[in-house]
Short mmCIF file of the C-alpha atoms (twelve columns), coordinates in Angstrom:
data_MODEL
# 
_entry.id   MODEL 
# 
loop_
_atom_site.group_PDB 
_atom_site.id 
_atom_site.type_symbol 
_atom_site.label_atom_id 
_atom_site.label_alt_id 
_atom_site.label_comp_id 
_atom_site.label_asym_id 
_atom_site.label_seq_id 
_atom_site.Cartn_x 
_atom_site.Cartn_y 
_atom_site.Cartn_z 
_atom_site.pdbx_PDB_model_num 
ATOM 1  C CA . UNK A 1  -97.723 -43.881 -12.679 1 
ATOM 2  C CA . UNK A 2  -94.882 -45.315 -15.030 1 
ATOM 3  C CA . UNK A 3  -91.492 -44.907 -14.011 1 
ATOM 4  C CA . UNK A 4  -88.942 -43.165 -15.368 1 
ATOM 5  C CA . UNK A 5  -85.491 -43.385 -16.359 1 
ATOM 6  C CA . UNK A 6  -83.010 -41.141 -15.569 1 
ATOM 7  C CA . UNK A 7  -80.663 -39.956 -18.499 1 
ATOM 8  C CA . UNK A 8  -77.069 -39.392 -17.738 1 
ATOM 9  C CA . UNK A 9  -74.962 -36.390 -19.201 1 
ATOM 10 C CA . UNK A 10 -71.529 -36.506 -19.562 1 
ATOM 11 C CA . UNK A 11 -69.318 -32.949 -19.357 1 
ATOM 12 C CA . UNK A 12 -66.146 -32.985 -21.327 1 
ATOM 13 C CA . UNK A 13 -63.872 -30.452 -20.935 1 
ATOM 14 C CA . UNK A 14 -60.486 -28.751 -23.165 1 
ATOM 15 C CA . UNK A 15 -57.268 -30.389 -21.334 1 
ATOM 16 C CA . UNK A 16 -55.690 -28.062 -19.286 1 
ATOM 17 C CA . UNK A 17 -52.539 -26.909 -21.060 1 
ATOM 18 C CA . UNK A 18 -49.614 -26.256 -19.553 1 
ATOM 19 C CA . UNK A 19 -49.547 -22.578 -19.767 1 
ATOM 20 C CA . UNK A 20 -52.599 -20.956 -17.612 1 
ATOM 21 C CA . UNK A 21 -51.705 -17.953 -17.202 1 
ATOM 22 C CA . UNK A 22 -51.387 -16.294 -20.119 1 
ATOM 23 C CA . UNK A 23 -52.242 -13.056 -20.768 1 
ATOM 24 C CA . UNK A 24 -55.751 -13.735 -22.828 1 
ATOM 25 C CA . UNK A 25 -56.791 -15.876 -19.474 1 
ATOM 26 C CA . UNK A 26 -55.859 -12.623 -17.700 1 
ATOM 27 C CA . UNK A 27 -57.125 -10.485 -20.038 1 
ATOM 28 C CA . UNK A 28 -60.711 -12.546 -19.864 1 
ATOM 29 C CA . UNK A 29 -61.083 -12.526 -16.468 1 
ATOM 30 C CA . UNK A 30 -61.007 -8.693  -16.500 1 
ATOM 31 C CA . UNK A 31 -63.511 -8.588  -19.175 1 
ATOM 32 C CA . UNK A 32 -65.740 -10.472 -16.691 1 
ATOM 33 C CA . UNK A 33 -65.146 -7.930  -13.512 1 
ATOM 34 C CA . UNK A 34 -65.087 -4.653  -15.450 1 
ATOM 35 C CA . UNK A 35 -68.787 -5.807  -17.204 1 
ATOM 36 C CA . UNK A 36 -70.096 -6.865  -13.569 1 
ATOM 37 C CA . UNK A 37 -68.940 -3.423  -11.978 1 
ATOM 38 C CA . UNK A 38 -70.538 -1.691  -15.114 1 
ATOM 39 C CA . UNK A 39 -73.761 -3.052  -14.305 1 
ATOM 40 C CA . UNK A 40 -73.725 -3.112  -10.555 1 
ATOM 41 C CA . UNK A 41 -72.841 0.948   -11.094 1 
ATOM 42 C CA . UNK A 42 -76.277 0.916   -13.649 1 
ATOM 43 C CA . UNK A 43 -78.404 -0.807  -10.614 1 
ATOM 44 C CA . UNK A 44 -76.401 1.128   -8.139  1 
ATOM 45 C CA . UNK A 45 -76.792 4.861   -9.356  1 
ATOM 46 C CA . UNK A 46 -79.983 4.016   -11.776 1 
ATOM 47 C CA . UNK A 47 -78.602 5.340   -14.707 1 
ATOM 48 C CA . UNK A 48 -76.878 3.733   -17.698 1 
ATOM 49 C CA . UNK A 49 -73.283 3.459   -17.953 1 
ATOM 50 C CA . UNK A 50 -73.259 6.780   -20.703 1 
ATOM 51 C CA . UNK A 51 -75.211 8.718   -18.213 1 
ATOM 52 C CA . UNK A 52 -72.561 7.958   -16.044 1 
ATOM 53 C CA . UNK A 53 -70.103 9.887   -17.963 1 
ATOM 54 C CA . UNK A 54 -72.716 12.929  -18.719 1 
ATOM 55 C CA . UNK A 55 -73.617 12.160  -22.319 1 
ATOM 56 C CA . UNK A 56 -77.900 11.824  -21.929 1 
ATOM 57 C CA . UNK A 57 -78.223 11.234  -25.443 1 
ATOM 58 C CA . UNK A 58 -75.797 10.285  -27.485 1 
ATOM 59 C CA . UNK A 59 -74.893 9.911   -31.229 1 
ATOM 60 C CA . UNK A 60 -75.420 7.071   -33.105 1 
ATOM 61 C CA . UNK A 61 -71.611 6.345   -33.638 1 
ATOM 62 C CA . UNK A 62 -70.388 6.489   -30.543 1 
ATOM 63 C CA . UNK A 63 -73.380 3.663   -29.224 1 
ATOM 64 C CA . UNK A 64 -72.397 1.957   -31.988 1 
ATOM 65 C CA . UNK A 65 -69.163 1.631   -30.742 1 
ATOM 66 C CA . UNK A 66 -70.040 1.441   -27.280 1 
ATOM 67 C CA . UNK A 67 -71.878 -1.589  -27.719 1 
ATOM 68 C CA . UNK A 68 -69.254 -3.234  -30.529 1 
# 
């Protein structure tokens, strides 16, 4: 069996900067918990996140801007 030889990778991240936390940091890390309560709720109630909020099918524009 030949052997192998094991390839290193190297992680470089952005510098911290002094200000951390600013509102977009805050803002992000709502954007993550509201979009993991929205789909626990979808695997909690078995629904979709409209059905939710009583509209079974609807229009075009408004899942258009649902999903934008």
């Amino acid at each position: 069996m030949p052997s192998r030889k094991a390839n290193l990778v190297s992680v470089r991240c952005e510098p911290s900067s002094q200000d951390s936390n600013s509102l977009d940091v805050w803002l992000g890390r709502l954007a993550m918990v509201g979009f993991a309560m929205a789909i626990s709720v979808e695997i909690s109630t078995g629904k979709g996140l409209l059905e939710n909020f009583g509209l079974t099918s609807p229009l075009p524009t408004v899942a258009l801007a649902v999903t934008g």
